[in-house]
C-alpha positions in Angstrom: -26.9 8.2 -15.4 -23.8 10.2 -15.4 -20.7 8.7 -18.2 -17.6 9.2 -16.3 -14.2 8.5 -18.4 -12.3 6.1 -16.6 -9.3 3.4 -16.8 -9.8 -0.2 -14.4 -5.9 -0.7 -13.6 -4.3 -3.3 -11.7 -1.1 -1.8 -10.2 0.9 -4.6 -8.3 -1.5 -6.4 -6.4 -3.8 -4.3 -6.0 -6.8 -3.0 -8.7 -8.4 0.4 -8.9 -10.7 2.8 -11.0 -8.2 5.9 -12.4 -9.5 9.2 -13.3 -8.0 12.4 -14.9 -8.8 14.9 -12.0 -10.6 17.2 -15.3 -13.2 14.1 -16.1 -14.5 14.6 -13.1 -18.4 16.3 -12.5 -17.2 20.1 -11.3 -18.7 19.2 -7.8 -16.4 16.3 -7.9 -13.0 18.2 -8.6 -12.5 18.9 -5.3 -12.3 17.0 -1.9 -15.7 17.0 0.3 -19.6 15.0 0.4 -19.9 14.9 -3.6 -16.8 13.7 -4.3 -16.9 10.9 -1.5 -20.3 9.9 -2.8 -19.6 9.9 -6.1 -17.2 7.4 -6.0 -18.8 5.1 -3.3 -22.0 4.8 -5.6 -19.0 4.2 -8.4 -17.3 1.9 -6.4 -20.3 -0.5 -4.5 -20.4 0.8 -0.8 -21.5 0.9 1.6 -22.7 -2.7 0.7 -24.2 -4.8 3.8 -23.0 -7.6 1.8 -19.6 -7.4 1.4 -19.6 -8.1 -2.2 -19.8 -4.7 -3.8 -21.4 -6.2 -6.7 -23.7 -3.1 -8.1 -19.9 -0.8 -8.6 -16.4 -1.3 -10.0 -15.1 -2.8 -6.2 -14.0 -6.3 -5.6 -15.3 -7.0 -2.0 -11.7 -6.8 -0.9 -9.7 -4.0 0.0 -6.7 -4.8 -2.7 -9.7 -4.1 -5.0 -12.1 -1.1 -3.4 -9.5 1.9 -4.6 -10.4 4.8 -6.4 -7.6 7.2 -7.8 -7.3 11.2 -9.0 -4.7 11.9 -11.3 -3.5 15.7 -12.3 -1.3 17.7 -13.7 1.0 18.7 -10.7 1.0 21.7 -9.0 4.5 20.9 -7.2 7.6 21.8 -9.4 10.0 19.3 -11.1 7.3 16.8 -10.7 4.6 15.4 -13.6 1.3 14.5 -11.7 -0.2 14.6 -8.4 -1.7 11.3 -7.7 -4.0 11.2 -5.2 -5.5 7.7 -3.7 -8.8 6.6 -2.1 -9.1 3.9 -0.1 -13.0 2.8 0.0 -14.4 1.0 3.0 -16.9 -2.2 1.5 -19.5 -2.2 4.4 -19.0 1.6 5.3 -19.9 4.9 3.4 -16.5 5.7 3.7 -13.1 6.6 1.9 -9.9 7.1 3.8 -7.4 9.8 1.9 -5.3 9.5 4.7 -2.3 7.1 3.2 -1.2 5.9 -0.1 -1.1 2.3 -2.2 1.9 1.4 -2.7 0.9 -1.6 -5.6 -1.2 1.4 -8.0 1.4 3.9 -7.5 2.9 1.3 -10.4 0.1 2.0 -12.6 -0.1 5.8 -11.5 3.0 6.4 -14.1 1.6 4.5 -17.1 -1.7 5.8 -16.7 0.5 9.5 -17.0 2.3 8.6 -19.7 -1.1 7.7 -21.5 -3.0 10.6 -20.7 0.1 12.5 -22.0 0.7 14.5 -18.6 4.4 13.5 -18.9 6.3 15.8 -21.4 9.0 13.8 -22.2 8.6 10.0 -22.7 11.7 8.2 -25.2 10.6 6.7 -28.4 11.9 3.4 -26.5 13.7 2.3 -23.1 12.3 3.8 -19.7 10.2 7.1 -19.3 10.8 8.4 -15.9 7.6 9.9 -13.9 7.8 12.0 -11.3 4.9 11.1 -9.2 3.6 13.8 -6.1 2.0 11.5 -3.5 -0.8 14.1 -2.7 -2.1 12.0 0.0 1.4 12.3 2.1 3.6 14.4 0.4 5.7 12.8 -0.7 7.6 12.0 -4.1 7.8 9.0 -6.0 9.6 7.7 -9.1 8.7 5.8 -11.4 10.4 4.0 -14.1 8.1 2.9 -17.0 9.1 0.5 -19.7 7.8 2.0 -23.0 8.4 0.7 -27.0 7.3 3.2 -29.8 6.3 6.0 -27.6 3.5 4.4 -25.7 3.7 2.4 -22.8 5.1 -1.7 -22.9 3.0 -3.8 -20.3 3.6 -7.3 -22.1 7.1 -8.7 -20.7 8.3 -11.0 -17.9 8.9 -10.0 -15.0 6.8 -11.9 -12.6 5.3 -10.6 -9.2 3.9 -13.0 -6.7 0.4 -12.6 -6.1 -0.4 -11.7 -10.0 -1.5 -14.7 -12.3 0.6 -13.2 -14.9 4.0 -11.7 -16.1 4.3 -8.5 -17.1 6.6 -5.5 -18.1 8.2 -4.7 -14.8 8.1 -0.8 -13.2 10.6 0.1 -11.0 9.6 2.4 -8.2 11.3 4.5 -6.0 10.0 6.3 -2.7 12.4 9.3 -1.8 12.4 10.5 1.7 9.1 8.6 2.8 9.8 9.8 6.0 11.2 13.3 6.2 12.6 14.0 9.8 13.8 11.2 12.6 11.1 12.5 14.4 8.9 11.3 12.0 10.1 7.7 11.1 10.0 6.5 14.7 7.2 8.6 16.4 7.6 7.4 19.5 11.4 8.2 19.3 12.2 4.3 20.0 12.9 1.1 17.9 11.1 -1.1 19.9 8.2 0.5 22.3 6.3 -1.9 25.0 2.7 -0.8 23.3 0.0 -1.7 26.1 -3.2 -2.8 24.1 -6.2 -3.1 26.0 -7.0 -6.8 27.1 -4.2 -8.5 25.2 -1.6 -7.0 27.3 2.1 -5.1 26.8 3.3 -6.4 23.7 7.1 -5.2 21.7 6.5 -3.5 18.7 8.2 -1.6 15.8 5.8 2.1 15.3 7.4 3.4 11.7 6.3 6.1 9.7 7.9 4.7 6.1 5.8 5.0 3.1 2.4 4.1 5.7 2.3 4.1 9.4 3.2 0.5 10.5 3.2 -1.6 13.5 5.0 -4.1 13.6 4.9 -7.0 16.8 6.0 -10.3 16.6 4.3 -13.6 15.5 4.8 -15.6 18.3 3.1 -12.8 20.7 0.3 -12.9 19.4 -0.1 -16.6 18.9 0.7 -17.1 15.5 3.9 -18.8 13.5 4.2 -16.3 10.2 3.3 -18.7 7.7 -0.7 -18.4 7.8 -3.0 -17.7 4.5 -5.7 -15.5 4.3 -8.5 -17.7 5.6 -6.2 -18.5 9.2 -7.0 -15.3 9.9 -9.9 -13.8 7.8 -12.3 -16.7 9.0 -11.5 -15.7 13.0 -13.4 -13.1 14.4 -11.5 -12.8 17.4 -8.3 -12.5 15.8 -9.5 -9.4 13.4 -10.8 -7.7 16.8 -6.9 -8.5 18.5 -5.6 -6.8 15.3 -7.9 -4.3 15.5 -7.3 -3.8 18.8 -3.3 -3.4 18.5 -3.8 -1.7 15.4 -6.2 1.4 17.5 -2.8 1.2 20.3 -0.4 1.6 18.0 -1.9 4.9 16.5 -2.5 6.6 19.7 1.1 5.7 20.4 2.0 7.3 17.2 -0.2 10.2 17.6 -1.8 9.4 14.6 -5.3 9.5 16.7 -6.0 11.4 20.3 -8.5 8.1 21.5 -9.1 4.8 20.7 -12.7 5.1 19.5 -11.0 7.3 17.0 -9.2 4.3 15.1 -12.4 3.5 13.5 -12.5 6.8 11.1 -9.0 6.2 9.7 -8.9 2.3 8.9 -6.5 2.2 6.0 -3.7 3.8 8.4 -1.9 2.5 10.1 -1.1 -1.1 9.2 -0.4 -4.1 11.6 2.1 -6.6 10.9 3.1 -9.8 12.4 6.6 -11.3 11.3 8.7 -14.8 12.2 12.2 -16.0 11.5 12.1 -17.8 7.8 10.9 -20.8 7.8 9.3 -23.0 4.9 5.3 -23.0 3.9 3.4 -23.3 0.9 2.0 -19.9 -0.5 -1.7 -19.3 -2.0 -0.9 -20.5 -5.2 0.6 -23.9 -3.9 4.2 -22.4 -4.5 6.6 -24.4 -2.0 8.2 -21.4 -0.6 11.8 -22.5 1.3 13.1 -20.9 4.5 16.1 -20.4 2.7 14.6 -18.2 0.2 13.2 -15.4 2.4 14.8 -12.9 5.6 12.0 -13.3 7.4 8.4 -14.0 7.1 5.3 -11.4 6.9 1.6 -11.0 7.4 0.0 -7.9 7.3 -3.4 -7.0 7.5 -5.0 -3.8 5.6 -8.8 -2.7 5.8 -8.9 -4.7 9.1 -8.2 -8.4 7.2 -5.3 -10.3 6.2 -3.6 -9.4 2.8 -3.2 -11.7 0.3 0.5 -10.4 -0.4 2.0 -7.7 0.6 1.3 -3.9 0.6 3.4 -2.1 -1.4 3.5 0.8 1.4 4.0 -1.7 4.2 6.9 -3.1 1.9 8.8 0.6 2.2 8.5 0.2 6.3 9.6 -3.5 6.2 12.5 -2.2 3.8 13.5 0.8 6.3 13.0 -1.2 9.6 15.5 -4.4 7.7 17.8 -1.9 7.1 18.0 -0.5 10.6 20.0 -2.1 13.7 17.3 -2.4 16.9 14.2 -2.4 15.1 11.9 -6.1 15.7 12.2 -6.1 11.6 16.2 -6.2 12.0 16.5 -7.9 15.1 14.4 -11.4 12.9 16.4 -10.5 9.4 19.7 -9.3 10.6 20.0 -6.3 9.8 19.5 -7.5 5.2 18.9 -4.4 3.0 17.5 -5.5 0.8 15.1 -7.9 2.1 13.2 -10.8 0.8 10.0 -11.6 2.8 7.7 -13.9 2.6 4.0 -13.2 2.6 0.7 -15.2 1.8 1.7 -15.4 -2.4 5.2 -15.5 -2.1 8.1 -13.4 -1.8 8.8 -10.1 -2.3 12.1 -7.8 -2.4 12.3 -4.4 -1.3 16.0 -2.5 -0.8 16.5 0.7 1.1 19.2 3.7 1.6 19.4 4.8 5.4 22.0 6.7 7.4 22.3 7.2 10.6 23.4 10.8 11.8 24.1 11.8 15.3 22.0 8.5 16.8 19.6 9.4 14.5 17.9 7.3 11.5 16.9 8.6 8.5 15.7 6.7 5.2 16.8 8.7 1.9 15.1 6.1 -0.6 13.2 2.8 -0.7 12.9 0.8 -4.3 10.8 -2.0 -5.7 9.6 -3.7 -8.6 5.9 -3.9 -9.9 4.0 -4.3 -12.7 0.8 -2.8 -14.0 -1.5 -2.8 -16.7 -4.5 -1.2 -18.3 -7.6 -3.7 -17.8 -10.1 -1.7 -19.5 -11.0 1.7 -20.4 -14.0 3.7 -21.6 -16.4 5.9 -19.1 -18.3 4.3 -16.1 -21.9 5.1 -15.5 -23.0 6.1 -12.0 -26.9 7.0 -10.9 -26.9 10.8 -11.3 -28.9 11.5 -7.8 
């Protein structure tokens, strides 16, 4: 058996094995075959089951994530964080986007490895975060008491059990260009999808790729759980479906029987004018408390929140006049919507400059901690 050091973090929502780029087996350092395998055999897949019960995965894609952490090679910025998105029933990892919910750990797990050089005895150690996957930056504001890094506090995130220190995040520039944020060039396109029909959607590049279409077009009312969805194999191949349109609208993929290789990006989203519903936790959740409600699917299944990427293209697309997102909410910057757990808020800093939309900033709150630490042991062959 190899003995890999390792950290289990949950970062927002989501949970995922960190590593310091230098634990890694040589062969491993860098991207190709024995890295992916590595971490597949680490993380349970491909498992026929779905379960991922001989690795470190959870059977759902808020909890098959592997990340690589280094001391960055870009200047004025701490670490290079670089995020893995492992398929459960597939011998796959897609490096093609980033997770928004562990980027909240990404920072603590810096400021612990001492990769940051600066961190106050007490108050907020800023991290400078390179999104390797993207490139992109990413701040982070850690909460830290006697030098090391606070995690106990109250801040509460819906979706997580418990309160904890909150970490304010913010994305700069997730989109570079105008070219880039709307790929198409439009706010809403008509997105033909093969045997559902021409449907409106939202195609944003901000913090992921994201379509967005509404509820009511696709038969649904916004306020559906997990299992409304996840239980329906005809609505997962609809999403699927929209999901393989929308990137060869974006360009993101040249055919449709490419969508299959790249299934973390982009997302699908459905959204509805607020109304009330109870969450997954049995939370009464009233219209008045939300802009607009959300359901977004990642890995090909409904979430059970929110992504923390999709939450920088619902911030950017509330923000902007025209898009579907604005057209339901407004235009509200920030935005509260409501997803399967709750609610979550997300603010963002556009401007538009000769007809042209550009996002300079997205923030959120998270939370993260450590949930165990030590080396994890993976068959050697």
């Amino acid at each position: 058996m190899l003995k890999i050091p390792a950290t289990y973090m949950r970062g927002g929502t989501s949970k995922g094995v960190f590593f310091h780029l230098d634990d890694l087996p040589a062969a491993a350092q860098v991207p190709g075959k024995a890295r992916d395998n590595l971490l597949l055999r680490l993380i349970g897949s491909p498992d026929p089951y779905g379960k991922q019960i001989d690795g470190l995965g959870g059977g759902t894609s808020s909890t098959s994530k592997v990340v690589i952490v280094s001391k960055s090679s870009q200047p004025d910025h701490d670490v290079d964080y670089l995020f893995g998105q492992v398929a459960i029933n597939e011998a796959m990892i897609d490096w093609g986007g980033n997770c928004g919910n562990l980027t909240a750990a990404v920072g603590a797990f810096a400021i612990s490895h001492a990769l940051v050089p600066s961190v106050p005895e007490h108050g907020l150690a800023k991290v400078r975060i390179w999104q390797a996957n993207i490139g992109k930056t990413i701040i982070a504001h850690v909460p830290v008491a006697g030098g090391t890094v606070q995690e106990s506090g109250d801040f509460a995130l819906d979706g997580v059990a418990f309160a904890a220190a909150e970490i304010k995040l913010e994305f700069l520039d997730p989109a570079g260009s105008s070219d880039a944020l709307f790929p198409t060039g439009q706010l809403v396109d008509q997105l033909a999808v093969p045997g559902v029909g021409t449907l409106s959607a939202t195609l944003i590049n901000a913090g992921i790729p994201t379509i967005f279409v509404h509820a009511a077009a696709v038969g649904y009312a916004g306020t559906e759980l997990q299992q409304s969805v996840n239980n329906d194999p005809q609505a997962l191949a609809l999403f699927e479906q929209i999901r393989a349109s929308g990137a060869l609208r974006m360009g993101l993929i040249n055919k449709l029987s490419e969508a299959g290789a790249r299934p973390h990006v982009p997302k699908v989203a459905y959204i509805a004018p607020p109304a009330s519903y109870v969450s997954a936790g049995g939370r009464e959740i009233a219209a008045q408390e939300i802009d607009l409600l959300v359901r977004a699917l990642s890995m090909g299944q409904l979430h059970h929140a929110m992504m923390g990427t999709a939450a920088v293209a619902i911030a950017a697309a509330a923000a902007i006049p025209g898009t579907l997102v604005s057209q339901v909410c407004g235009p509200c910057n920030p935005v509260r919507c409501g997803h399967p757990s709750g609610i979550l808020s997300s603010g963002a800093q556009v401007r538009q400059d000769n007809g042209r939309w550009f996002v300079a900033q997205v923030n959120m709150s998270r939370s993260a901690r450590v949930l165990m630490e030590g080396t994890v042991r993976v068959p050697a062959a």
